[in-house]
C-alpha positions as CSV (number, residue, x, y, z in Angstrom):
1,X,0.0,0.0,0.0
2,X,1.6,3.4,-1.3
3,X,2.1,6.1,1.8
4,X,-0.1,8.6,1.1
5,X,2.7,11.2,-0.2
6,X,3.3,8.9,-3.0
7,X,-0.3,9.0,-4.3
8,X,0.1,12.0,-6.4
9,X,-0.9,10.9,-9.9
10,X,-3.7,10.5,-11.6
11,X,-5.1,8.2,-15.0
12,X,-8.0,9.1,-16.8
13,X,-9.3,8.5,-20.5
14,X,-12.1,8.3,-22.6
15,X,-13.5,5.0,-22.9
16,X,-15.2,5.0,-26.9
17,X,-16.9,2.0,-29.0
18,X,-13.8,1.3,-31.3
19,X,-16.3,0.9,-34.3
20,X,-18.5,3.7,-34.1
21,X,-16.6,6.2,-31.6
22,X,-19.5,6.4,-29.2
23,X,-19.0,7.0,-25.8
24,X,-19.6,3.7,-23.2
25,X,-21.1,5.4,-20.7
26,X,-21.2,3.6,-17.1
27,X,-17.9,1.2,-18.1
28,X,-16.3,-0.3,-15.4
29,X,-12.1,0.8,-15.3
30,X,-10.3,-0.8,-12.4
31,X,-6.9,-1.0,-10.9
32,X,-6.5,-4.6,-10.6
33,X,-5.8,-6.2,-7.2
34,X,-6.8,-3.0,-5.6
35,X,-10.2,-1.5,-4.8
36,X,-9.9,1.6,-7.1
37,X,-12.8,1.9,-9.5
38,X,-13.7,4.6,-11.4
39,X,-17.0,4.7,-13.8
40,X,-17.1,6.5,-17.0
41,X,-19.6,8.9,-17.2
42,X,-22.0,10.6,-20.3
43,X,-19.3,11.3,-22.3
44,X,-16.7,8.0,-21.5
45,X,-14.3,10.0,-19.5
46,X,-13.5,8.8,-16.5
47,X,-11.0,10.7,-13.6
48,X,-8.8,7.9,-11.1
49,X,-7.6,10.8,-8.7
50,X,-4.5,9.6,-6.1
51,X,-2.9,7.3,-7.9
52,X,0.8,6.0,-6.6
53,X,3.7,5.3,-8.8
54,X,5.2,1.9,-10.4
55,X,3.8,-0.8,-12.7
56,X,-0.2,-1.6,-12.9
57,X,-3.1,-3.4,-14.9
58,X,-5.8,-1.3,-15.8
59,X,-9.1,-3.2,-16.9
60,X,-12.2,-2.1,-18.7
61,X,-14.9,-3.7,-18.6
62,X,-18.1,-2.7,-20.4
63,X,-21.6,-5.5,-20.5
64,X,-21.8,-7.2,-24.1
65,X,-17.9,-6.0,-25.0
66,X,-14.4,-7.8,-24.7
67,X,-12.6,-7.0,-21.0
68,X,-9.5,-4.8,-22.2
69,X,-6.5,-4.6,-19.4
70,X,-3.7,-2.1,-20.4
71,X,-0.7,-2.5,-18.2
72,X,0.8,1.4,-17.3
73,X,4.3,2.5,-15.5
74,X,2.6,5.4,-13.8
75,X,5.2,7.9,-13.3
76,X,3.2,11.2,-13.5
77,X,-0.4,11.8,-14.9
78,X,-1.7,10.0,-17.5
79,X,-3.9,10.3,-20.5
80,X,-5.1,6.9,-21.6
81,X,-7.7,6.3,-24.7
């Protein structure tokens, strides 16, 4: 578990339909083997505030679509799509 001075970083993204570039509104996006969730919202973005550094999966899960996990080195704020 990071101190609390480490978690200074932040991820958020815009979770989209790959075929038609629609928002998903209400996926799922969660660091995995933590409790950090985050749901997108009416326009897919989604906000994971307080987020420590190193190596971690992120997966998005959406009902009726393919889980997708990204694995991120999270080293300042980032932008993920």
């Amino acid at each position: 578990m990071p101190l609390l001075g480490e978690c200074q970083f932040s991820i958020s993204g815009k979770i989209t339909d790959v075929e038609t570039g629609m928002p998903l509104i209400g996926a799922t996006i969660v660091i995995e083997n933590t409790t950090i969730v985050a749901i997108s919202d009416k326009e897919g973005n989604y906000v994971i505030n307080n987020v420590g550094n190193g190596m971690m999966d992120i997966k998005v899960t959406y009902i009726g679509f393919k889980e997708e996990i990204k694995t991120v080195n999270v080293t300042a704020n980032i932008g993920l799509d």
